[in-house]
ROKE-276290 format. One record per residue (C-alpha): residue number from 1; residue in three letters; x, y, z. Coordinates in steps of 0.001 Angstrom, whole numbers. Last residue first. Layout:
ROKE-276290
+-----+-----+---------+---------+---------+
|   i |  aa |       u |       v |       w |
+-----+-----+---------+---------+---------+
| NUM | ALA |       X |       Y |       Z |
...
+-----+-----+---------+---------+---------+
//
This chain:
ROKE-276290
+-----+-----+---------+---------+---------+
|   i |  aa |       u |       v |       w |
+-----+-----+---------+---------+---------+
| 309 | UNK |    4034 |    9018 |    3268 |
| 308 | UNK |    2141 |   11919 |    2285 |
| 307 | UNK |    3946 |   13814 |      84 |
| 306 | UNK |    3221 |   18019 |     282 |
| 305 | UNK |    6307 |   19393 |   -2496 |
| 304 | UNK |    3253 |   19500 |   -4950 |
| 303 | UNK |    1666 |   22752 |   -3815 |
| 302 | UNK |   -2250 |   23045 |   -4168 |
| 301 | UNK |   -3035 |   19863 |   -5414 |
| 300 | UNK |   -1356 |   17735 |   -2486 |
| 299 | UNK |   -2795 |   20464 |     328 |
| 298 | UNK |   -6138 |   19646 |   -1503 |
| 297 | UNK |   -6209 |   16095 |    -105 |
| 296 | UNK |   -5655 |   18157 |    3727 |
| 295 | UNK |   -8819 |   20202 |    2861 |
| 294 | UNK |  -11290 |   16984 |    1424 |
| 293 | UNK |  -10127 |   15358 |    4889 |
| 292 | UNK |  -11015 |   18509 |    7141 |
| 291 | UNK |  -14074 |   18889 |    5213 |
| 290 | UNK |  -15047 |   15156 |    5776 |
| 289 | UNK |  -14638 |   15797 |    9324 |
| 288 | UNK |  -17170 |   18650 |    9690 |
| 287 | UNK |  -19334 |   16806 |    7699 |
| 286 | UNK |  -19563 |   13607 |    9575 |
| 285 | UNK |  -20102 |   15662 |   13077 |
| 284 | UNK |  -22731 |   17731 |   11252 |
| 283 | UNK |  -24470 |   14655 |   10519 |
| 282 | UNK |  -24081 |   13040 |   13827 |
| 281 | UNK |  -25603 |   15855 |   15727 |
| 280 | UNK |  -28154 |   15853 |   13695 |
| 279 | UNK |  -29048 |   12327 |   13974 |
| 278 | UNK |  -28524 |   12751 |   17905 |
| 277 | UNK |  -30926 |   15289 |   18140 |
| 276 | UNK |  -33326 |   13742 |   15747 |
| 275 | UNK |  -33197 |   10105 |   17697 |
| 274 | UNK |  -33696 |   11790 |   20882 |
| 273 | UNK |  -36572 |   14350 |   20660 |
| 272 | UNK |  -37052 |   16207 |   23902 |
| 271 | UNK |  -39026 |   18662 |   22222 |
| 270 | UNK |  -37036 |   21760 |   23091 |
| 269 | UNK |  -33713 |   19490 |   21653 |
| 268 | UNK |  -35672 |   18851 |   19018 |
| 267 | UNK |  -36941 |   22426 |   17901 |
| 266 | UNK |  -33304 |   24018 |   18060 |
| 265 | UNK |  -32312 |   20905 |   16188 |
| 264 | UNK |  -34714 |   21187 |   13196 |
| 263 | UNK |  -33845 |   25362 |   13217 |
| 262 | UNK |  -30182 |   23963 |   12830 |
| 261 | UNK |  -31046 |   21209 |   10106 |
| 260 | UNK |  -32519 |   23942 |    7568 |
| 259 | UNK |  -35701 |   25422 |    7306 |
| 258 | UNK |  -34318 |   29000 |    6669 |
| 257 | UNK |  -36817 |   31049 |    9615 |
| 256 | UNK |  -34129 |   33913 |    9437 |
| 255 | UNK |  -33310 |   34540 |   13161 |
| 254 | UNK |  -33856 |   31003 |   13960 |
| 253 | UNK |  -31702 |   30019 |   10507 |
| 252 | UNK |  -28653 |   32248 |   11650 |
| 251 | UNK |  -28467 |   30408 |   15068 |
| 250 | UNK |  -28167 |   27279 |   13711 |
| 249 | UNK |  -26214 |   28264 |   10996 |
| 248 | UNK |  -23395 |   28812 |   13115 |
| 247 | UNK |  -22530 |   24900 |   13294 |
| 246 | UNK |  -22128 |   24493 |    9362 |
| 245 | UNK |  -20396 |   27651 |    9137 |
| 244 | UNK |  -17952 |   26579 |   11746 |
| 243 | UNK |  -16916 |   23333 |    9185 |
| 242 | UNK |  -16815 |   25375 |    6857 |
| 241 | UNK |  -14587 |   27932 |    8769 |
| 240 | UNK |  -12197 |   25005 |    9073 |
| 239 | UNK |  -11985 |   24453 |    5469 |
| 238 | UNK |  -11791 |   28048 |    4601 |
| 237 | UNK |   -8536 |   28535 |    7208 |
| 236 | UNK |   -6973 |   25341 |    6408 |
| 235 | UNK |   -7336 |   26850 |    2616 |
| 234 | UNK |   -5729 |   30121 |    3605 |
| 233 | UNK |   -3179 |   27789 |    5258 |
| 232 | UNK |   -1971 |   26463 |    2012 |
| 231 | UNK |   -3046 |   29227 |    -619 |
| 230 | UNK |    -109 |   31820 |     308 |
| 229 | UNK |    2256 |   29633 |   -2422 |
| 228 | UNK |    -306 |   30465 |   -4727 |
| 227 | UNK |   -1180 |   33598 |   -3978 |
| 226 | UNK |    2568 |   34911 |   -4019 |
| 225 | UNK |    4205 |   33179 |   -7524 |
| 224 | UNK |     848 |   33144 |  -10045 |
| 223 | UNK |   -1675 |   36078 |   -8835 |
| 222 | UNK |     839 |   38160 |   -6895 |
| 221 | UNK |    3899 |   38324 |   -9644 |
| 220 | UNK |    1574 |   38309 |  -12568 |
| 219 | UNK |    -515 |   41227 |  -11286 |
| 218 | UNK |    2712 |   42761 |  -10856 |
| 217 | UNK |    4080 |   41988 |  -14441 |
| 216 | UNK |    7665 |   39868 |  -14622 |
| 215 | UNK |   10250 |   42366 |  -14727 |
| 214 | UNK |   13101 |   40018 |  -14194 |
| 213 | UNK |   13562 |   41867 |  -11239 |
| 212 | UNK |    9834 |   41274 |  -10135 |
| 211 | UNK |   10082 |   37482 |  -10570 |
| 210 | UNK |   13773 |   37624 |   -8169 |
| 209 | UNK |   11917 |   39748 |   -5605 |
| 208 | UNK |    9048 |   37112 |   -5211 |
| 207 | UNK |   11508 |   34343 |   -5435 |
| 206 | UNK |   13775 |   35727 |   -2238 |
| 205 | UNK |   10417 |   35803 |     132 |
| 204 | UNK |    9162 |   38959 |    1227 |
| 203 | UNK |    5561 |   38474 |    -745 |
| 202 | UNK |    5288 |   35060 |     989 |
| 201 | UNK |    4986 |   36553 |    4013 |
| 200 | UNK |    2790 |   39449 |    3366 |
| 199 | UNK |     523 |   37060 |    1565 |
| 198 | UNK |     426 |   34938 |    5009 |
| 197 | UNK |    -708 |   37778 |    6922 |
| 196 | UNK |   -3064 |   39069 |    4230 |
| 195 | UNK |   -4762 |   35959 |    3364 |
| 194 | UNK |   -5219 |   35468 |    7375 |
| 193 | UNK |   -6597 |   38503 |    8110 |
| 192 | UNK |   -8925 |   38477 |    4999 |
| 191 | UNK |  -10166 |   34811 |    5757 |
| 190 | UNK |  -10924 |   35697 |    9179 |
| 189 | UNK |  -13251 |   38594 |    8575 |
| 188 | UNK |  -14849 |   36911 |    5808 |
| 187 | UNK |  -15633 |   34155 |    7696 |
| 186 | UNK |  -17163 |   36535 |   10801 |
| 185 | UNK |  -19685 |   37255 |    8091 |
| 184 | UNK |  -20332 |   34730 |    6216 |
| 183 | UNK |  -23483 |   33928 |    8009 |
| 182 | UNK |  -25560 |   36908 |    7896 |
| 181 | UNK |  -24163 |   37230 |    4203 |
| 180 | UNK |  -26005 |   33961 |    3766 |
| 179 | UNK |  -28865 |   34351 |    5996 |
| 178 | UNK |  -29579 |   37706 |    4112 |
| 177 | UNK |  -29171 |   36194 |     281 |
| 176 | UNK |  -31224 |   32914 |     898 |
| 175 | UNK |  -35075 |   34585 |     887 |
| 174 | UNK |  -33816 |   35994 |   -2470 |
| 173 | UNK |  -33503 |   32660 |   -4067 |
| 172 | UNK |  -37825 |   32745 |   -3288 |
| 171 | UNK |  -39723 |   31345 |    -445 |
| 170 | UNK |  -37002 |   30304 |    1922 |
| 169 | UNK |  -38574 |   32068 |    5097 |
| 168 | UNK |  -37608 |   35069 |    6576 |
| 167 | UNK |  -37114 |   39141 |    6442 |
| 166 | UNK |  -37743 |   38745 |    2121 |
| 165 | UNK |  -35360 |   41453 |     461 |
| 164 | UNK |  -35334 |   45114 |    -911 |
| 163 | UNK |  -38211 |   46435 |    1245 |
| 162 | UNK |  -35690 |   49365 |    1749 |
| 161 | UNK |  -37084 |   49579 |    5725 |
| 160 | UNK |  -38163 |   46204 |    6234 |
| 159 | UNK |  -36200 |   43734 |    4628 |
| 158 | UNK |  -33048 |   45520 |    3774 |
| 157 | UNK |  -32213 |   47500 |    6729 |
| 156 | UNK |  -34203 |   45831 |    9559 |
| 155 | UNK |  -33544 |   42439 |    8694 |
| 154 | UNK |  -29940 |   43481 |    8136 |
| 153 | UNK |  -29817 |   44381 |   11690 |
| 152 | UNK |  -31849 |   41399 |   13201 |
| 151 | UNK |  -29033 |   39038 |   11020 |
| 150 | UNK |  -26319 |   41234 |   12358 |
| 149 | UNK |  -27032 |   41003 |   15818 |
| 148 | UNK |  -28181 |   37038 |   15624 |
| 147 | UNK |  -24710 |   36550 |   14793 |
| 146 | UNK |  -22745 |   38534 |   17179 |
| 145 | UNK |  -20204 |   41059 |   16685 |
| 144 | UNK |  -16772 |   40581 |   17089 |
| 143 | UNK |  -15262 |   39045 |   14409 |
| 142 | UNK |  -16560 |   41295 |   11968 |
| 141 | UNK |  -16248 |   44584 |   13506 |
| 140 | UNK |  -12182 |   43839 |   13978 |
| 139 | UNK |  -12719 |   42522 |   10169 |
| 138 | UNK |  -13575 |   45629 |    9327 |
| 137 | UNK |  -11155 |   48093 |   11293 |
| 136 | UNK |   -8190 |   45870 |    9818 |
| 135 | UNK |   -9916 |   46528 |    6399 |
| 134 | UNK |  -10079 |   50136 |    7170 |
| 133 | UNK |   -6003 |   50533 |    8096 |
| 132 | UNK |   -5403 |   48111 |    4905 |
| 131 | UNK |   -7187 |   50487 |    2746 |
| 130 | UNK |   -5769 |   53499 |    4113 |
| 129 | UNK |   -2064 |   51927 |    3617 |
| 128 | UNK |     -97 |   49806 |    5875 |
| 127 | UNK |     392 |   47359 |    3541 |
| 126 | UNK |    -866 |   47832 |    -236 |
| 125 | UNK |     -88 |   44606 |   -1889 |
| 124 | UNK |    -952 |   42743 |    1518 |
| 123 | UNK |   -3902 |   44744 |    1283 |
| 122 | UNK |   -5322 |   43663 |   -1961 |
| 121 | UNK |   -4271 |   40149 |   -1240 |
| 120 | UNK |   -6684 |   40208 |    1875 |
| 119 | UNK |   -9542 |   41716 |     536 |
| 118 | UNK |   -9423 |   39076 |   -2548 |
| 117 | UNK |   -9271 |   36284 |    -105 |
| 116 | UNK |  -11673 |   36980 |    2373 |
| 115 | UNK |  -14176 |   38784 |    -244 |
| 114 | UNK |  -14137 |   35343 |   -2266 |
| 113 | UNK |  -13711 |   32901 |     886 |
| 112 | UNK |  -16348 |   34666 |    2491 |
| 111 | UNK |  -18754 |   34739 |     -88 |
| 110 | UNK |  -17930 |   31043 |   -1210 |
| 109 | UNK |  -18513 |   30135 |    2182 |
| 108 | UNK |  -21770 |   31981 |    2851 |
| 107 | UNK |  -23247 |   30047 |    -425 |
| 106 | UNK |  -21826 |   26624 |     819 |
| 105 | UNK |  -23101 |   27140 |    4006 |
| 104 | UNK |  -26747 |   28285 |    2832 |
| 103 | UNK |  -26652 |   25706 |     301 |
| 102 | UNK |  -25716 |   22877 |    2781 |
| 101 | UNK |  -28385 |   24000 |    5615 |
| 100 | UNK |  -31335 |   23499 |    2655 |
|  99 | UNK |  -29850 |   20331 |    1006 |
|  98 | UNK |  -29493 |   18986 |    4983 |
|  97 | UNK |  -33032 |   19830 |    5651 |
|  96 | UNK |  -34149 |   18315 |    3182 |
|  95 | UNK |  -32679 |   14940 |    3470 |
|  94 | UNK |  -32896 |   15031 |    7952 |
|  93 | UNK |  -36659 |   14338 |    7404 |
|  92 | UNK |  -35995 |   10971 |    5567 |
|  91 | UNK |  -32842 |   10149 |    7471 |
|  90 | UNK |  -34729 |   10399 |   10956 |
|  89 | UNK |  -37457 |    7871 |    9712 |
|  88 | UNK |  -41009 |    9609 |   10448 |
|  87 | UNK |  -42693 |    8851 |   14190 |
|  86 | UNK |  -43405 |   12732 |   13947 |
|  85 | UNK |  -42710 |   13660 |   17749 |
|  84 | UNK |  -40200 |   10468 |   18547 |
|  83 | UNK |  -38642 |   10703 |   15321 |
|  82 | UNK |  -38001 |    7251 |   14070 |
|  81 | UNK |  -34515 |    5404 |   14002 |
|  80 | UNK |  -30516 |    6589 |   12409 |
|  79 | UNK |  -30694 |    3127 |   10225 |
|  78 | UNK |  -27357 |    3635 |    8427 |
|  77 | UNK |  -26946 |    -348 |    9212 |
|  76 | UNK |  -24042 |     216 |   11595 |
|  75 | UNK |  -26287 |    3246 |   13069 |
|  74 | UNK |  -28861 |     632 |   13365 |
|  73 | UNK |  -26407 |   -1651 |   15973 |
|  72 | UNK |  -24621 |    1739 |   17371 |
|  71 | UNK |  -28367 |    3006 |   18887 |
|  70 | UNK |  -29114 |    -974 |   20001 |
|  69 | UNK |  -25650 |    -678 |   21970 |
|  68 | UNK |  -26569 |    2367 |   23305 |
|  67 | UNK |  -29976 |    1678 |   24528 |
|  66 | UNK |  -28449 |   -1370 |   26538 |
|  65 | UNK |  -25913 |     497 |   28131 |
|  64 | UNK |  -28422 |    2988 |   28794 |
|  63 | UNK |  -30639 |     723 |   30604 |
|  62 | UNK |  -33479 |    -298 |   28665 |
|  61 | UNK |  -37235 |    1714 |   30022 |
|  60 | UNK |  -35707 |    4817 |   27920 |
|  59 | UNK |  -36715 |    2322 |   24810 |
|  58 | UNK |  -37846 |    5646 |   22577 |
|  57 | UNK |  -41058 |    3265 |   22113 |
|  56 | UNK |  -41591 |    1972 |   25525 |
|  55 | UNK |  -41248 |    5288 |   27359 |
|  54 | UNK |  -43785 |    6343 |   24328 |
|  53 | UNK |  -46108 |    3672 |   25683 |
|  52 | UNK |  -45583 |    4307 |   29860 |
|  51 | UNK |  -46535 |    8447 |   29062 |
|  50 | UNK |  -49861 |    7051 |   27005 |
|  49 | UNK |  -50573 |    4597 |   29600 |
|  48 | UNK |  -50002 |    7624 |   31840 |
|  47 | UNK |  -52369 |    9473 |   30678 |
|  46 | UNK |  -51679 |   12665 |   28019 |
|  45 | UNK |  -53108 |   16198 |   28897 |
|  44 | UNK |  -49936 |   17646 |   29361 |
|  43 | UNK |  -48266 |   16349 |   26340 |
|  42 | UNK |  -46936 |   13022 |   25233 |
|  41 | UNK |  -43578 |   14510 |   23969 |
|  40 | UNK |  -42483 |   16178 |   27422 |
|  39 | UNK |  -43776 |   13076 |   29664 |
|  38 | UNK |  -41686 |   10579 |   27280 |
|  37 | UNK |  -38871 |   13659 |   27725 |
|  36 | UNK |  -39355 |   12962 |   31781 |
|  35 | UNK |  -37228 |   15995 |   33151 |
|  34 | UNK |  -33091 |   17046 |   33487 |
|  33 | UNK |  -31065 |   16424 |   31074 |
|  32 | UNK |  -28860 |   12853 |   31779 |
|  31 | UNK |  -30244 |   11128 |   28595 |
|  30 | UNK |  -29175 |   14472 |   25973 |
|  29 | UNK |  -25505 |   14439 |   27354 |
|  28 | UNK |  -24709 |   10069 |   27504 |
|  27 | UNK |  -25831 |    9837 |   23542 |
|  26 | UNK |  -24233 |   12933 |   22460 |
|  25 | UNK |  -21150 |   11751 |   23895 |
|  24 | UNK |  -21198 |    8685 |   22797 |
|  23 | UNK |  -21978 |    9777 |   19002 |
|  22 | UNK |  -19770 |   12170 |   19375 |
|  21 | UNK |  -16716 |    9164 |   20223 |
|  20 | UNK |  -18333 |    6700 |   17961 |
|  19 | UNK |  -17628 |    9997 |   15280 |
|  18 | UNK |  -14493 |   10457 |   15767 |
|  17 | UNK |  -13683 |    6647 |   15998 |
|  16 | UNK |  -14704 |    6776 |   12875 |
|  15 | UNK |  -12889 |    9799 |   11392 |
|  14 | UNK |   -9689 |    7922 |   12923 |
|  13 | UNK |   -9681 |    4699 |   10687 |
|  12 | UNK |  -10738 |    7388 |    7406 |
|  11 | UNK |   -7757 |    9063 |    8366 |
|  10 | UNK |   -5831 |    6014 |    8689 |
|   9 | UNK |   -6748 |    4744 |    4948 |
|   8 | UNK |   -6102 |    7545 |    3414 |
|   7 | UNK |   -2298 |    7859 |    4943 |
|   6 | UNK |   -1928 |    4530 |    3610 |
|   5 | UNK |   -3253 |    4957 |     625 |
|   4 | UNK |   -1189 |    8248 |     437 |
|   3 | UNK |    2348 |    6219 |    1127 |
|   2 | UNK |    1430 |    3597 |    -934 |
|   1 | UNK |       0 |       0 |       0 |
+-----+-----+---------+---------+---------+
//
């Protein structure tokens, strides 16, 4: 087995005992909440034959040993169980939900990564100017202000008093442009800092002098021999602000109303429901890591001198 294989192989090896290890955790957190969540689902006016049934169903009458074991025996078979409020397969309501959360992730993260990135080069070419001063400012303002701040305050600008954009819903492509820059926000605030720290590095180097005295063009200079080289941990940044993209949109799709898998998990966890929480929880876990691996393959396409092995 070669060097990568190799180095595939282990990854993949560790991902799942990633996962077991959220999916334990997640398991054990959820079961020691305070409150009756059989009690919780059934409602107030339920009996208590109706209480002892849905105890029955979600199997909180097993020991948790017991319930976990069962829990890893259908995850083995992708079986992820029922809803305990709909009674619906977990996988069948997760599907939409998922394409909804993924385009507004995707969408913020090609925002970021394209104001990030081009931000940043332009003031590594022009350090210490007025337009690096402001961008500093910027991404200061970006990385500290909440969420659910900006969402309200776009809400307010665009939605209600220009009457530009839809306040919530997914209605229409222009219900996803507010969530999106909502969301991309503290991204693009990152990726800039870090394009123009690293750009500003590479940018002193011996080569980058040597292209410029052979008068190779300045465009050329930054686009081909400094971006390129910069491009290794820019991309660990993007693939790791993915990865948080995927867990902020929980709170950007409350503000918004986007029907994607964080609103779902706000409303399970309130509900008590077990197999959706822990579905969820899964599914971003999964993702997360499969960003992480899709970012250090890149590494090998991005600058050839990276062997694994």
């Amino acid at each position: 087995m070669g060097g990568f294989q190799a180095y595939l192989l282990q990854r993949l090896v560790a991902s799942a005992v990633t996962l077991l290890g959220v999916s334990a955790i997640v398991f054990g957190m959820i079961r020691v909440l305070p409150g009756d969540p059989a009690r919780t689902i059934a409602g107030l006016l339920a009996t208590e034959e109706d209480i002892a049934r849905i105890r029955v169903e979600l199997e909180l009458d097993q020991p948790m040993a017991v319930q976990y074991g069962r829990f890893l025996t259908r995850l083995a078979h992708g079986n992820l169980g029922r809803s305990a409020r709909t009674s619906q397969p977990v996988l069948a309501e997760l599907a939409p939900r998922l394409r909804a959360t993924l385009m507004l992730a995707l969408l913020a993260a090609t925002v970021a990564t394209v104001i990030g990135v081009g931000a940043g080069t332009l003031a590594a070419t022009r350090p210490y100017s007025a337009f690096d001063y402001g961008l500093s400012a910027l991404t200061l303002f970006g990385v500290s202000m909440p969420v659910y701040w900006l969402g309200l305050m776009l809400i307010i600008l665009f939605a209600i008093y220009l009457n530009w954009l839809p306040a919530a819903g997914a209605d229409s492509a222009g219900s996803l442009i507010l969530p999106a820059l909502t969301l991309a926000a503290f991204s693009v605030a990152l990726i800039a800092r870090m394009t123009r720290s690293s750009m500003l590095e590479v940018l002193s180097q011996e080569y980058v002098r040597t292209a410029r005295a052979k008068g190779v063009g300045e465009t050329l200079v930054v686009a081909r021999h400094a971006l390129r080289n910069a491009l290794v941990p820019i991309l660990t940044v993007v693939g790791l602000q993915f990865g948080a993209l995927l867990g902020g949109a929980v709170l950007t799709e409350s503000v918004f109303g986007w029907p994607g898998m964080g609103l779902l998990l706000i409303d399970s966890i309130f509900s008590r429901d077990y197999p959706m929480v822990q579905g969820i929880v899964l599914v971003f876990s999964a993702l997360f890591i499969l960003t992480n691996l899709a970012v250090d393959l890149l590494y090998v396409v991005i600058d050839p001198r990276i062997r694994y092995g």
